[in-house]
N, C-alpha and C positions, 0 to 999 in steps of 0.2 A: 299798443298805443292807440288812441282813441282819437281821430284825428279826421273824421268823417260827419260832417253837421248834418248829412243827410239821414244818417240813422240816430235811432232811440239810444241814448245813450243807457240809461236801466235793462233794457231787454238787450243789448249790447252784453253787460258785463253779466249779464243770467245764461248766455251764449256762451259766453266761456267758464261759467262755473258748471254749466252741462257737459262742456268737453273736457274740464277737470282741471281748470287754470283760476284761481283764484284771487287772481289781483290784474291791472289795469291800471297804466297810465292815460291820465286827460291831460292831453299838451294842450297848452296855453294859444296852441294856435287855432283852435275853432274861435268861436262865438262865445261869449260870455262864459267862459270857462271856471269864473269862479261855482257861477248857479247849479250849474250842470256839475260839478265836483260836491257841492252843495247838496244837490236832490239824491247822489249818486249813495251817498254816505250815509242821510236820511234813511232813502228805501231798503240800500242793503248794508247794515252797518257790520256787519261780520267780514263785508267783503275787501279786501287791501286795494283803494283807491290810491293811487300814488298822483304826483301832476309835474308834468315834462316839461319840454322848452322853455323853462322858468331863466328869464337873463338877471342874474345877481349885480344889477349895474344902474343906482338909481339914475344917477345922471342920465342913464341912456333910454331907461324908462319915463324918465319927465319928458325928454324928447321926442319921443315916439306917444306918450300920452295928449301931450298937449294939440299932436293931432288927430288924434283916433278919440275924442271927449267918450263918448259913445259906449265904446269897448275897449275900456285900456287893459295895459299888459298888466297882472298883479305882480304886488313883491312877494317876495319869500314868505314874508313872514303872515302876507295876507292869505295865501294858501294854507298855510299851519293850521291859521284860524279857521279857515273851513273847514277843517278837518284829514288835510293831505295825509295819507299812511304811509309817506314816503317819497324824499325829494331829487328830482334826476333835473339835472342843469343840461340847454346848451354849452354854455362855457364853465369855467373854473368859477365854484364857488369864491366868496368873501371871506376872506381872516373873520369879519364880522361874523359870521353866518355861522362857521363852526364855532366861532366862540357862546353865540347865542343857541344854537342848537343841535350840535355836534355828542353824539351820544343819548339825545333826546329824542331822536328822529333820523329813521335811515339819510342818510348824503349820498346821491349817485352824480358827480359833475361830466361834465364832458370834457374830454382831454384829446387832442391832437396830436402829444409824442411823448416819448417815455420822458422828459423831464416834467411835464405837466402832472402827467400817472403819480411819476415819486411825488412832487411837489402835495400836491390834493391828498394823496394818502398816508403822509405826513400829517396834516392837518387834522387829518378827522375821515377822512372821506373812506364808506364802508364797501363800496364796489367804485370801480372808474368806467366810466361810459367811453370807448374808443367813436368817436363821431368827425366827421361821416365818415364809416368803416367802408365803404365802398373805395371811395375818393382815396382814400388814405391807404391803402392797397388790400384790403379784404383780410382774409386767416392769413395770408404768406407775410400781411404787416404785424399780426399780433403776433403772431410764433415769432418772428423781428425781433420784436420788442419784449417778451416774455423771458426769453432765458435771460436775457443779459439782466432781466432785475429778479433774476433766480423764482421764478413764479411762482410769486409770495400773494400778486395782488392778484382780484379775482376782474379780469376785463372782460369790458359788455356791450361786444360790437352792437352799434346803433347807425342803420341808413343802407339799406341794400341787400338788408339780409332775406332769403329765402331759402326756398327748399334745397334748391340748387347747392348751393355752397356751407348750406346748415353742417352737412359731415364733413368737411372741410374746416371750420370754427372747432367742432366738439373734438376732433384731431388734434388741434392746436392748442388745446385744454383749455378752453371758453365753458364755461359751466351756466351761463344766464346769458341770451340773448335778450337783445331789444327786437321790436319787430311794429310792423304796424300793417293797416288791410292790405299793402300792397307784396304781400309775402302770397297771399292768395291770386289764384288767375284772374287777369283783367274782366275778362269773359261773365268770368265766374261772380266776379267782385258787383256787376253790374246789373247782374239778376237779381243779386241779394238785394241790393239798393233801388233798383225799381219796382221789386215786389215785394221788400221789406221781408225778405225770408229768413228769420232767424235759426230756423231750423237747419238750411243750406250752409249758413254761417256756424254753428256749432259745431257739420259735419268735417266741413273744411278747416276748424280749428283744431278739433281734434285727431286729424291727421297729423296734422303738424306737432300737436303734444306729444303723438303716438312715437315719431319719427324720433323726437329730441329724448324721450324716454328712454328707446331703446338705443340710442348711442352714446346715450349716456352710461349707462349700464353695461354697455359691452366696454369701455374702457375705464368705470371704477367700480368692478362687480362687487358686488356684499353689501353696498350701499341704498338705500330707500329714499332718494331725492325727498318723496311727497313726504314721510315719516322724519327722518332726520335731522338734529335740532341745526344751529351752525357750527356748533363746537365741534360735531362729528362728523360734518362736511368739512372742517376744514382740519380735521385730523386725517380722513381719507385721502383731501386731496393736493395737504399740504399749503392751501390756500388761504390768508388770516382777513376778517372780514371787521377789524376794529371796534371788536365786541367784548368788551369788559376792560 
């Protein structure tokens, strides 16, 4: 997740296409977030921009816009137009939303407990964002909540995730985390940013690819994450991702 005004957003996502990750969420909580998804989509169009902390809640958006004139929060459907490759909610998306673009465009909402999960992927919704997976009790809360809904749906803890607990998620059968700079050491995070090291930034990201790769792999061998369409990730792992 992209979520640092301090760095270039472009030379950002070339950081992680170096370390072999090609896509990026721009949550809605920096700075003119449409622009920047904008430029993002421009310079590298091949690359899967998706855009986070999207609240599907006008009412709550005139609210919050009317005082922020400046930098308001977009709707759903104005990231579309920018070009979103794919839409991950704070909260539970709109009956609205999947009916207008449900099957048009990835849906990732944010869900708080296994009735939210069913409810959203019911509707349409192609991954469920467990948020804040921290708060909410980390891997011992999604393995919780995953057998009893026979782990059909594919959850994507989002809010706490790092190195530490990453084999603890991929245990639990989490196949997509969320994650954002603070998965990286603080230390480490602050060098990148005061001397705009993108280079530092790639190494330390693909660390982190390196790690999710191979435990990926050690518990659904024969499978090619990077190659794989989703029909045969979700035939390996049993997981249905509301695709076709």
């Amino acid at each position: 997740m992209f979520n640092q005004d301090k760095l270039d957003i472009v030379r950002t996502a070339q950081a992680l296409i170096k370390a072999g990750v090609n896509n990026m969420e721009v949550t809605c909580r920096i700075s003119k977030p449409l622009d920047k998804l904008a430029r993002l989509r421009k310079e590298l169009p091949d690359f899967a921009a998706g855009t986070a902390s999207l609240i599907d809640a006008p009412a709550m958006l005139d609210i919050y816009n009317k005082t922020n004139p400046r930098d308001p929060l977009p709707l759903v459907q104005e990231v579309v137009d920018a070009g979103a490759s794919y839409l991950v909610s704070a909260i539970n998306f709109s009956d609205e939303s999947y009916k207008k673009l449900g099957g048009r465009i990835p849906m990732i909402p944010g869900c708080g407990n296994a009735g939210e999960v069913v409810s959203q992927f019911s509707k349409g919704a192609n991954l469920c964002k467990v948020f804040p997976a921290k708060q909410l009790g980390g891997p011992a809360f999604v393995k919780a909540i995953d057998a009893p809904l026979h782990k059909i749906i594919s959850l994507v803890p989002t809010g706490g995730t790092n190195p530490t607990n990453i084999p603890d998620y991929i245990d639990a059968g989490v196949l997509v985390l969320g994650g954002s700079f603070s998965m990286i050491e603080k230390a480490t995070m602050k060098k990148i940013i005061d001397e705009q090291d993108y280079e530092l930034l790639t190494k330390e990201l693909a660390t982190i690819k390196h790690m999710i790769d191979a435990l990926r792999a050690e518990k659904y061998p024969g499978i090619d994450f990077a190659k794989a369409s989703a029909e045969e990730i979700s035939r390996a792992t049993g997981r249905n991702f509301n695709i076709g």
